[in-house]
C-alpha positions in Angstrom: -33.6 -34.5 -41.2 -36.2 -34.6 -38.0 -34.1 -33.6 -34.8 -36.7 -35.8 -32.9 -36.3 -39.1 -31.3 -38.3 -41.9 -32.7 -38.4 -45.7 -31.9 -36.9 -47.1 -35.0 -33.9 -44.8 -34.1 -33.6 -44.3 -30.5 -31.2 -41.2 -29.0 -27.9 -42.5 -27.4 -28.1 -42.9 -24.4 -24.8 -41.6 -23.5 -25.3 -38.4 -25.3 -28.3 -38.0 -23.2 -26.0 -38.0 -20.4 -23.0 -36.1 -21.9 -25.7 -33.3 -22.7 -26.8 -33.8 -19.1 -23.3 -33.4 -17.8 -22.2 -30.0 -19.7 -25.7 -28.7 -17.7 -25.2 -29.4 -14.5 -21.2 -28.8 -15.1 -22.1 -25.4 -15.9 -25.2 -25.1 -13.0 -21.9 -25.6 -10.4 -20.3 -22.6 -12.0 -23.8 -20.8 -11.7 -24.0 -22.5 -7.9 -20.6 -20.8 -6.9 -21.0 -17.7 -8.6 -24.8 -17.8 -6.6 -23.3 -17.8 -3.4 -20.8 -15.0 -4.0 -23.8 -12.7 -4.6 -24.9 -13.7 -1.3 -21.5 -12.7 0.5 -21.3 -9.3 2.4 -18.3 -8.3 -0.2 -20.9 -8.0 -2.5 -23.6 -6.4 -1.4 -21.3 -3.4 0.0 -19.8 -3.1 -3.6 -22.9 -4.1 -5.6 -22.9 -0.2 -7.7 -19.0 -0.4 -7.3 -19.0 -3.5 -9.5 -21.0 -1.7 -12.4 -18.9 1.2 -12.4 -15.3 -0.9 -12.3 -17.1 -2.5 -15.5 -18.2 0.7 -17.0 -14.4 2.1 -16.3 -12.5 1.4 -19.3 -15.1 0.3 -22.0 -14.6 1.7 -25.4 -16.8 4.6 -26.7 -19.6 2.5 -28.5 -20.8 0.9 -25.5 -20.1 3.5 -22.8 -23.7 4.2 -23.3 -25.1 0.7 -22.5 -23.2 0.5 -19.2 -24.0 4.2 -18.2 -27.7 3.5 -18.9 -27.4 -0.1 -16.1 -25.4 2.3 -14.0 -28.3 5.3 -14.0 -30.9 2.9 -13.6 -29.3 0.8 -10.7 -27.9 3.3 -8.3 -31.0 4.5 -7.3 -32.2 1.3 -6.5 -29.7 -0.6 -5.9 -31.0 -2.7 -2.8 -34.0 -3.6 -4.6 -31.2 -4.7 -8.3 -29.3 -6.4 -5.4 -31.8 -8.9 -3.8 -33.2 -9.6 -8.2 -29.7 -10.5 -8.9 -29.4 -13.1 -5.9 -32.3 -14.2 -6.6 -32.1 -14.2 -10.4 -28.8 -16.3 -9.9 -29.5 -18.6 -7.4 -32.6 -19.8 -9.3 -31.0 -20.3 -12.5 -28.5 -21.9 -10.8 -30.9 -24.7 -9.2 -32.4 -24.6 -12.3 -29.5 -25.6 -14.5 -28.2 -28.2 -11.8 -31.2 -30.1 -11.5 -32.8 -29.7 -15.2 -36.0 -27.8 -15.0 -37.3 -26.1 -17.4 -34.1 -26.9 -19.5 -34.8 -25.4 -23.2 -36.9 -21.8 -21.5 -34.1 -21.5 -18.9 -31.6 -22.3 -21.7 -33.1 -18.8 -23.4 -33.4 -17.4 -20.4 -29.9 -17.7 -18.9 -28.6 -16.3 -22.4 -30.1 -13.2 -22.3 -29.6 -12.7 -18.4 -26.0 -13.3 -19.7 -26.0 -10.6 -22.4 -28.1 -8.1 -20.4 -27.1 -8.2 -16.7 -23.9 -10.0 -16.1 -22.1 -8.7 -19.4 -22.8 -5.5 -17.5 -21.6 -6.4 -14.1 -18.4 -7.3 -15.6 -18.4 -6.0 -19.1 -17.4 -7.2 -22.8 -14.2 -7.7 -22.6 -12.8 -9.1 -19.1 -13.5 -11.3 -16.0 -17.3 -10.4 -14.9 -17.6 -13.0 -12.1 -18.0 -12.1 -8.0 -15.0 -13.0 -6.7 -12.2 -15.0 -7.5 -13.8 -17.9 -9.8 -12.7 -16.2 -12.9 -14.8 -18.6 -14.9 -15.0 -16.3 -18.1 -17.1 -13.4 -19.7 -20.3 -12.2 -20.2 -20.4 -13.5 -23.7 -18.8 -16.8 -23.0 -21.7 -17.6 -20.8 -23.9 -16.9 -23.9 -22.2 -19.1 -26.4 -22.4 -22.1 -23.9 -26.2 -21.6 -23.2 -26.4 -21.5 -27.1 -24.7 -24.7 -27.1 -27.3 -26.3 -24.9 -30.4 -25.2 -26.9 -28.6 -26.4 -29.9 -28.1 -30.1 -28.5 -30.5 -30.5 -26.4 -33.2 -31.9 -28.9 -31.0 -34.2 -30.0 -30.5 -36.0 -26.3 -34.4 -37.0 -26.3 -35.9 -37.0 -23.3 -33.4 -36.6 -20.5 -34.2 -39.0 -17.6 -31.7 -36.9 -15.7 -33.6 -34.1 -15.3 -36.4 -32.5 -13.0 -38.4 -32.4 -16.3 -38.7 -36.2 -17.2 -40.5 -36.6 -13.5 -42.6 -33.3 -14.0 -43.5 -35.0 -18.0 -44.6 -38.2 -16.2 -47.4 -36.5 -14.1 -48.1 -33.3 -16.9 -46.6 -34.1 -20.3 -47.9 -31.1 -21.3 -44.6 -29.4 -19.7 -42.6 -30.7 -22.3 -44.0 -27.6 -24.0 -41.9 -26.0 -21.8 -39.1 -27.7 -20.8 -38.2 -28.9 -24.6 -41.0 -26.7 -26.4 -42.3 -29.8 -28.0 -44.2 -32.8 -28.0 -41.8 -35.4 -26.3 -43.0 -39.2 -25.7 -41.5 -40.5 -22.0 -40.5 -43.5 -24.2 -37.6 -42.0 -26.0 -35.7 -40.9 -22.8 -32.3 -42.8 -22.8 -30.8 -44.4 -19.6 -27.7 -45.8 -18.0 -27.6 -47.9 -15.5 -28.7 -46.8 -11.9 -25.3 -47.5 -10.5 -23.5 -45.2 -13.2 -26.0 -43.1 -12.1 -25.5 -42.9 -8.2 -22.0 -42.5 -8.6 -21.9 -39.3 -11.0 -24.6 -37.6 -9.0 -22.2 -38.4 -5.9 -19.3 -36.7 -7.7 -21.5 -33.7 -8.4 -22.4 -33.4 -4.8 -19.4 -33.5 -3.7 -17.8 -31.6 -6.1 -21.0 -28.7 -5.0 -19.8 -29.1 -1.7 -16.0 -28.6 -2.0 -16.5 -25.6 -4.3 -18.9 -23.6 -1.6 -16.9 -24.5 1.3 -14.3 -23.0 -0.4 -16.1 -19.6 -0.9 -14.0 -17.8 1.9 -11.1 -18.2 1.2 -11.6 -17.8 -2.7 -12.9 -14.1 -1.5 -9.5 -13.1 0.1 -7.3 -14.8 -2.5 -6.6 -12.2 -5.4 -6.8 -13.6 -9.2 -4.1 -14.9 -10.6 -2.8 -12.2 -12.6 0.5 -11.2 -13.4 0.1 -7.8 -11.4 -0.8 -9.8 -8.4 1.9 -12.4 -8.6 4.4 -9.7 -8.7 3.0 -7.6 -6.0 3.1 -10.9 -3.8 7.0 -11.3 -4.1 8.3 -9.2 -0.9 12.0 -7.6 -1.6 12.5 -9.2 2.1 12.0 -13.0 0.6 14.5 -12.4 -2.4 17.3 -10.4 0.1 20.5 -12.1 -0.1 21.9 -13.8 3.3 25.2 -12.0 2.7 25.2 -8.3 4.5 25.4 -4.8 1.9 28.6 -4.7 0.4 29.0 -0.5 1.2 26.4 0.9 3.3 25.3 4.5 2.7 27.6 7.1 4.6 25.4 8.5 7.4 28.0 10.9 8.6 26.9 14.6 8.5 29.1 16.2 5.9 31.0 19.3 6.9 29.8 22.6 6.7 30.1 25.0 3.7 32.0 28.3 4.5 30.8 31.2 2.7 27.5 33.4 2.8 26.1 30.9 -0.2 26.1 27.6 -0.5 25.0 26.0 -4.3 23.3 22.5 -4.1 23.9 21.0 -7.4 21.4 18.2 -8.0 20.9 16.1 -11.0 17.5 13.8 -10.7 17.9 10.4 -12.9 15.7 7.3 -13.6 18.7 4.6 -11.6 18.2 1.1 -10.5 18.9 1.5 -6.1 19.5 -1.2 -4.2 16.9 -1.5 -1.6 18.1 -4.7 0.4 21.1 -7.1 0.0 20.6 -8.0 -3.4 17.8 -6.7 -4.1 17.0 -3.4 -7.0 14.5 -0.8 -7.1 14.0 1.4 -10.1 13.9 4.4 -8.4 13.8 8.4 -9.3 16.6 9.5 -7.2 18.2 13.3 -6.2 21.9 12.9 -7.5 21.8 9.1 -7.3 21.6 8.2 -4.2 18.3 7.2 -1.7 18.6 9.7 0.3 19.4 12.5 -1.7 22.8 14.1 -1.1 22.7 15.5 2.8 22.9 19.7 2.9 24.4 21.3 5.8 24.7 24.5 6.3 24.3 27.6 8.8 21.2 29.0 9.6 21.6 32.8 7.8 23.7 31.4 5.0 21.9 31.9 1.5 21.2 28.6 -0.5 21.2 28.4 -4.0 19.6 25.3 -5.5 20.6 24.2 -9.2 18.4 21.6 -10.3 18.4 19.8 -13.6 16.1 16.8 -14.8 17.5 14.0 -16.8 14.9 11.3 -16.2 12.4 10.8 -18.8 9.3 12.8 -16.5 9.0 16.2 -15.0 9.7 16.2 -11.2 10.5 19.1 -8.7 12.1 19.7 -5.3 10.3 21.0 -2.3 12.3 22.1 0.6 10.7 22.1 4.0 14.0 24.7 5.2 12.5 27.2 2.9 10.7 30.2 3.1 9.8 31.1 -0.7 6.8 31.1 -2.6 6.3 27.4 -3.7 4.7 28.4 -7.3 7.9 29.5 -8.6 10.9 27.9 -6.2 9.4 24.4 -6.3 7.8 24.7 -9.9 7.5 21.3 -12.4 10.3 20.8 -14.5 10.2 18.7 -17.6 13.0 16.2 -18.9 16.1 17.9 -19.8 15.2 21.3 -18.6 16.7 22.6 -14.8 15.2 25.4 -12.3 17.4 27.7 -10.0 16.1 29.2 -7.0 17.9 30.9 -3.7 16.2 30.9 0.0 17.6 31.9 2.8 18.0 29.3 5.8 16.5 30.8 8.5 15.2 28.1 11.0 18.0 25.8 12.3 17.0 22.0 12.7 17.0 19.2 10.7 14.5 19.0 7.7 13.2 16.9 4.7 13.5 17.8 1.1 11.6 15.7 -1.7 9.9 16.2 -5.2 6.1 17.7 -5.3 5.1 17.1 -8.6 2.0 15.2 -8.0 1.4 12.6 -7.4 3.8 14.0 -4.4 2.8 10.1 -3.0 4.4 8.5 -5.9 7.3 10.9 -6.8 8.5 10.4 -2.9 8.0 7.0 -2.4 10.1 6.3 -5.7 12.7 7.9 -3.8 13.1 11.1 -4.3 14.0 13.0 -0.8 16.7 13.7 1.2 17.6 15.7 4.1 18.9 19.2 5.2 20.9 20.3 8.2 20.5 24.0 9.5 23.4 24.8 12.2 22.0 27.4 14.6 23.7 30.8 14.4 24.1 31.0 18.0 24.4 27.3 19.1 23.9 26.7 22.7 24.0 22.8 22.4 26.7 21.0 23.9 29.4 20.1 20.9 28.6 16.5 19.3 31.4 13.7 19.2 29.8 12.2 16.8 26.9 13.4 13.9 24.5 11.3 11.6 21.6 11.3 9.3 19.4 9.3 9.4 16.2 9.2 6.8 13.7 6.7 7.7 11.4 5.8 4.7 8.9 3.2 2.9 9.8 1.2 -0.6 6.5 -0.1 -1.6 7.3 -2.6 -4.9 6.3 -5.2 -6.8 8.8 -7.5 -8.8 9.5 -7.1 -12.6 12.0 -9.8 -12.6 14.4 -11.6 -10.9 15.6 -9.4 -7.6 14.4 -6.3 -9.8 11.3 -3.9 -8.6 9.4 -1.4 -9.0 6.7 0.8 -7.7 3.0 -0.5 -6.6 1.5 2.7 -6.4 -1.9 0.5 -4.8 0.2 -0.8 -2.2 1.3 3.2 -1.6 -2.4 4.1 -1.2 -3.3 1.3 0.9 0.0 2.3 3.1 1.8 -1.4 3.0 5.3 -0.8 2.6 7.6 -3.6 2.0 10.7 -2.3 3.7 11.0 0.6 6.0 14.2 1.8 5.9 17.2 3.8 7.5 18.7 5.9 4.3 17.1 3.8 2.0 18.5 0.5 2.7 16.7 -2.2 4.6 18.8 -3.3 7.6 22.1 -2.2 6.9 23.3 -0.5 10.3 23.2 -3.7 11.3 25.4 -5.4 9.3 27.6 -1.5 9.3 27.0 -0.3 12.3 27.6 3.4 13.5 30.6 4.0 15.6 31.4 5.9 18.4 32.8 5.8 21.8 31.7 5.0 25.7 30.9 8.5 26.8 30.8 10.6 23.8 27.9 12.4 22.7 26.1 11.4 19.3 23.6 13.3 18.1 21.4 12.0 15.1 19.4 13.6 12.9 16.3 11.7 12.2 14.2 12.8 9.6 11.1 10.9 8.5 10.7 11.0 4.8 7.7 8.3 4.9 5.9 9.0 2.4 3.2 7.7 4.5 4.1 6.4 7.8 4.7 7.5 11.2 8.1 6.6 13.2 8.6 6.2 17.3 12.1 6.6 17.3 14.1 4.5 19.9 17.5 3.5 20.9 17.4 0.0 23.2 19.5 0.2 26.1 19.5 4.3 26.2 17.6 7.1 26.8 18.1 10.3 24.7 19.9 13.2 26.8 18.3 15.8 24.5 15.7 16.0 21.9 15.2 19.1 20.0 12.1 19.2 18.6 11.6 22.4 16.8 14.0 25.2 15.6 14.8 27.3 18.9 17.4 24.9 20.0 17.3 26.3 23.6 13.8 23.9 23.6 14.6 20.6 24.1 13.2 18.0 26.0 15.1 15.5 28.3 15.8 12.0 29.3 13.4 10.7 26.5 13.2 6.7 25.9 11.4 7.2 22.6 10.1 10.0 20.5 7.5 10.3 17.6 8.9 11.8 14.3 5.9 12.6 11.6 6.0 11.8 8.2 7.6 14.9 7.1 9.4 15.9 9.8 13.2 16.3 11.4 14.0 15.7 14.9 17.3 16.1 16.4 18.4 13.2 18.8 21.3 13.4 22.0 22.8 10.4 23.1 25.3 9.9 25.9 26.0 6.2 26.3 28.8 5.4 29.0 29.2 1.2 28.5 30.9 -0.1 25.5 27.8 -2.4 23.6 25.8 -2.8 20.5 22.8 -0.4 20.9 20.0 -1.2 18.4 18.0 2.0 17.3 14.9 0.7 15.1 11.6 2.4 15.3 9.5 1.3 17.9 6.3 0.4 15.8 8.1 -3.3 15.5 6.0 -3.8 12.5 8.4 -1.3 11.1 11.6 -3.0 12.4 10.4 -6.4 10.9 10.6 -4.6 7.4 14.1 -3.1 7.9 13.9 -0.1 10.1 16.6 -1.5 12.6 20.6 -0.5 13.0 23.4 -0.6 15.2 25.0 1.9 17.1 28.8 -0.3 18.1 29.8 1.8 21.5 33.8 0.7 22.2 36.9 2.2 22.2 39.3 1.0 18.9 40.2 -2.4 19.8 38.0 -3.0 22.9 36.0 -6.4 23.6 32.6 -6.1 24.3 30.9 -7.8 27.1 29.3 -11.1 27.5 25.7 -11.6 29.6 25.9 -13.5 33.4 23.6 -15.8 32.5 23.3 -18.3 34.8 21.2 -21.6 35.3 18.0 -22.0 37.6 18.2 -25.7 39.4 14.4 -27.2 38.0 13.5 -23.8 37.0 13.1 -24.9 33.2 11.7 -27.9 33.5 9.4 -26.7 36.3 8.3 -23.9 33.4 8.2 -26.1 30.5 6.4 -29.1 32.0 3.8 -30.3 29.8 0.1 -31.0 31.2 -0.1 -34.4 29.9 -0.2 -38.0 31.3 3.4 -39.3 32.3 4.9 -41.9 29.2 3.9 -45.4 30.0 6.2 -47.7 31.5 8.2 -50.0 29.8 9.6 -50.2 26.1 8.9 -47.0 24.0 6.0 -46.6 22.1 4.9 -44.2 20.0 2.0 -42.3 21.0 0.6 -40.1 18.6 -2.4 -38.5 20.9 0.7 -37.7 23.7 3.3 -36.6 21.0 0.0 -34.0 19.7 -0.5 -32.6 23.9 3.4 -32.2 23.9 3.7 -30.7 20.5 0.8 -28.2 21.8 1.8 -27.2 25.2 5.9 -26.9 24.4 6.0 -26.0 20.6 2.8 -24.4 19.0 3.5 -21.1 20.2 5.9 -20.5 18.1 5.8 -23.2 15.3 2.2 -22.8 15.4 -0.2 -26.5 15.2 -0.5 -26.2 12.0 3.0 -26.2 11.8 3.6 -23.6 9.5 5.7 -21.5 11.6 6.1 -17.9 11.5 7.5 -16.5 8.3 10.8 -14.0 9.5 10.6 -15.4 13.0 10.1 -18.9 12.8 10.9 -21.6 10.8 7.5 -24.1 9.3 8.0 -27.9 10.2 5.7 -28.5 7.1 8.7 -30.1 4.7 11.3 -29.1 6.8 14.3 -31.1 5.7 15.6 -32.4 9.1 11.8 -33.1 9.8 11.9 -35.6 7.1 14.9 -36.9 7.2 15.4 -40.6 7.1 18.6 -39.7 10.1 16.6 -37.9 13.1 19.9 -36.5 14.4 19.5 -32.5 13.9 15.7 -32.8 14.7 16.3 -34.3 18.1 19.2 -32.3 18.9 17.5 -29.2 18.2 15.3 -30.0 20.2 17.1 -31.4 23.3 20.3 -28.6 22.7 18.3 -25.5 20.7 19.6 -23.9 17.6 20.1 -20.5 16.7 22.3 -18.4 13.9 21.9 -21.5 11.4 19.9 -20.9 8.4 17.1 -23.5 7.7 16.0 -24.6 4.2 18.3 -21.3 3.2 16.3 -18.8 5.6 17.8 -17.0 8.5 15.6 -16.5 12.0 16.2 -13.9 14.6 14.4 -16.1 16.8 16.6 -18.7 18.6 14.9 -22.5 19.7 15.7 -23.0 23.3 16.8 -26.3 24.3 14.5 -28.9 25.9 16.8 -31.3 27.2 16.5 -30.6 30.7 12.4 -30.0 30.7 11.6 -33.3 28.9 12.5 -36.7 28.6 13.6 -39.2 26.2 10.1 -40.4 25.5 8.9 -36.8 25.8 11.2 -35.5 22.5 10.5 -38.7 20.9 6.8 -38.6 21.0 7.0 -34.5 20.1 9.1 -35.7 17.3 7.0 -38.3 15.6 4.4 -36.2 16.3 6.4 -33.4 13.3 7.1 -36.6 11.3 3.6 -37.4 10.5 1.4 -34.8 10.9 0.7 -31.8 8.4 1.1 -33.9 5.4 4.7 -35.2 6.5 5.9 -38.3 6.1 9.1 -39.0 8.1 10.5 -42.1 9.9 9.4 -43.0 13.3 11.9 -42.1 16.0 12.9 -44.1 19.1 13.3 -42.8 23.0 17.2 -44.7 22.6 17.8 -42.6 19.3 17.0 -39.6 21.6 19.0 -40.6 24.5 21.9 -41.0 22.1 21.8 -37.2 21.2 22.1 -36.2 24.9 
């Protein structure tokens, strides 16, 4: 049976149109995948793609990729502007029907021969984050096309049909036959207009949308659990036992034996929250050694996790190829050094990668006594290891390492001994006047800490290990990756003094504890805060046109200037808040609740230590009540009830005035 058209049976003419739909469906793939390979991202990674392509691909067609690879480096400016070009063409082609059945042939082997190298055989090949399919997919569907295209007669829809009215001879080569103008099906001119609407505007949302389609990763399940931060799944209620930061008591004798078991252990890493770490004798930190500088010390280590590890001790003089040697599974290593430097220093595994091996958490910390120590004698003593968990979620509140988060240095949770934020919830104790001396070491793996205490300024900070150097009256003090530093305090008022590191970025993610300075039993202090007449509504008054006079109205263009000038700082205009600091409007509960009561009194009366939608923020809302009036909070507040996608009930100026 002929494939052709004829008059006595004439094509359907919605096939004609279904056949023209699958084209120009698949010329807006080709259109967004186009404008990808005109984005900087690619162009800086063009040779980067063909070798994260050729990375992985099994033995009978390494060859093909290596020769694209060999052939395209050297050139690959000139490879670059064929492949835009290449692309975009193909795509217009394809979009607009020209040329259909030779660009049908075309775009099949371009498929097989370019972008099944790009991407490979076997996985996503597009630029960006599209993710419309593989190499060979593209094939089959351009197969498709040549298959049922004959069958469509002459497609009106199509650059071809108006190229065939002037030069019929192109039907040679847009359907490489004779075609007669006569057969081409139509629909109706207003079916018509509106499809070719709803592919321009379907053209138009998918390119605008190109920048943020470059910065969103693909939906995979590594990248969905790299997105979940241990800080989001953290229970509200505070660590049940913190770890013990006291410095343990010395060891009498001329050697002291470390025992140390290294397991495979699930840590907990925030309230709640697991790790599946590698730890030295089960705990993140390692057990804390203290000892006296001159004392020998024997290390017994044995490996019962399921890979080989090591220890590396930065108190040691020794020669590293046989003291800090690899041991595999079920074997152990002993090893003596004498400790000859007094300070404070890290220990930690070396097995390579050292990056990964540390930042599953295996360090901990030594404590070297000077023989002769002319420091004055500490009250109080603690260790404090500050450190990175870098994790991505297997399950539930469970994690594990994300050893590309490690190389890209974006920790999670920064951490005094291991556990994010629990000094605050257990503070460290001592009392007004006594000296505390900490012992901060900074395990990292990776980053840098500027250790502070608010409220105080160190009395001493030894920095090396001649402990007659020290340097005094220090507010805060850098502490390398790697390094100990020993810390003097003196604080003479009872309080709660915050240490954190100083890079607040770092505190955010955990790095933040209490020191609780009182006597047993002993109140602390409230703040003499007192009121300024006008001063807040002097500060907080809005630049925007008084509210008219008589009943209230809602004003929506007012409610928008008094959103902006009192509240977008910190709820933003979007109104999606600050995630950890403060709360998104967007959905919020009281936002859209039918009864405006907690909405307008936090705003009139402020709000803090009340968790919203189940989220805790450190940041309180200060009360407006005195800088604004009744028409003022109602306008602000009907402006959050119907912007952002919210639909809330209108508030009045007497509903506010009742909350007063």
């Amino acid at each position: 049976m002929s494939n052709d058209s004829s008059p006595s049976t004439p094509p359907d003419t919605w096939s004609a149109l279904s056949t023209a739909a699958l084209r120009v469906a698949f010329g807006i793939i080709w259109i967004v995948n186009a404008a990808f390979t005109w984005m900087p991202g690619f162009s800086s990674n063009y040779a980067g793609y063909l070798r994260n392509a050729a990375d992985g691909q099994p033995a009978w067609s390494a060859w093909w990729f290596n020769l694209w690879i060999a052939i395209v480096e050297p050139h690959a400016d000139t490879f670059l502007w064929l492949t835009r070009i290449a692309t975009t063409l193909l795509a217009l082609a394809l979009l607009f029907g020209f040329a259909r059945r030779t660009v049908y042939v075309i775009g099949a082997l371009y498929s097989l021969l370019i972008w099944s190298t790009a991407g490979g055989f076997g996985g996503p090949y597009t630029i960006g984050a599209s993710n419309t399919g593989v190499g060979l997919i593209y094939v089959l569907i351009f197969a498709v096309l040549i298959a049922i295209n004959p069958r469509a007669g002459t497609s009106p829809y199509s650059l071809d049909y108006f190229i065939e009215l002037k030069w019929p001879a192109w039907s040679w080569v847009a359907e490489w036959r004779e075609r007669r103008l006569s057969d081409a099906p139509r629909v109706a001119w207003w079916a018509q207009t509106g499809i070719l609407a709803g592919v321009a505007a379907v053209v138009f949302f998918l390119v605008a949308r190109l920048q943020s389609s470059m910065n969103v990763k693909a939906p995979t399940p590594a990248a969905a659990a790299a997105a979940v931060s241990p800080l989001q799944l953290m229970s509200k209620e505070p660590v049940k036992q913190a770890h013990d930061a006291s410095l343990p008591p010395l060891t009498q004798g001329k050697e002291v034996t470390l025992n140390i078991d290294i397991s495979d252990k699930d840590v907990e890493i925030a309230s709640g929250v697991k790790y599946k770490a590698w730890p030295f004798g089960g705990s993140v930190p390692g057990p804390t050694l203290h000892v006296k500088q001159g004392q020998m010390v024997k290390v017994v280590l044995r490996n019962k996790a399921t890979m080989h590890h090591s220890i590396d001790f930065h108190s040691a003089l020794t020669p590293p190829n046989t003291s800090f040697a690899d041991i595999m599974p079920g074997e152990q290593i002993e090893f003596t050094f004498e400790a000859k430097v007094p300070g404070v220093f890290v220990y930690h595994c070396g097995t390579p990668p050292i990056l990964l091996h540390m930042a599953n958490g295996m360090y901990g910390a030594i404590v070297v006594d000077p023989a002769d120590d002319p420091r004055p004698k500490a009250d109080k003593e603690y260790v404090l290891v500050q450190s990175e968990w870098y994790t991505q979620q297997i399950s539930g509140n469970l994690m594990a390492p994300d050893f590309g988060k490690m190389q890209k240095m974006q920790p999670d949770i920064v951490a005094f001994n291991g556990v994010a934020f629990q000094y605050k919830d257990h503070p460290l104790t001592a009392e007004p006047g006594q000296r505390v001396r900490l012992y901060v070491v900074n395990a990292g793996p990776s980053m840098w800490s500027a250790f502070h205490v608010v409220g105080a300024i160190f009395d001493k900070v030894y920095t090396d290990g001649d402990p007659k150097h020290s340097r005094s009256h220090v507010s805060t003090y850098t502490v390398a990756p790697g390094e100990g530093t020993v810390f003097d305090l003196v604080i003479p008022d009872a309080g709660e003094y915050v240490f954190v590191d100083h890079a607040f970025a770092h505190l955010d993610k955990g790095a933040a504890g209490v020191l609780d300075i009182r006597k047993p039993g002993q109140a602390l202090g409230k703040p003499n805060i007192s009121k300024i007449p006008g001063g807040a509504a002097q500060a907080a008054a809005p630049a925007v046109a008084p509210a008219a006079s008589g009943p209230y109205k809602s004003d929506a263009q007012r409610g928008e200037q008094l959103y902006t000038a009192n509240c977008a700082a910190c709820h933003q205009a979007t109104g999606t808040g600050l995630p950890g600091a403060f709360p998104p409007l967007v959905k919020n509960a009281a936002v859209l609740d039918a009864d405006p009561t907690m909405q307008l009194r936090t705003i009139l009366h402020g709000l803090s230590g009340v968790a919203i939608d189940g989220v805790s923020y450190p940041s309180p809302m200060p009360p407006f009540a005195e800088a604004l009036s009744d028409a003022d909070v109602a306008d602000i507040a009907n402006h959050e009830r119907t912007s952002w996608g919210n639909q809330g009930k209108l508030v009045t100026a007497d509903q506010v005035k009742a909350q007063r």
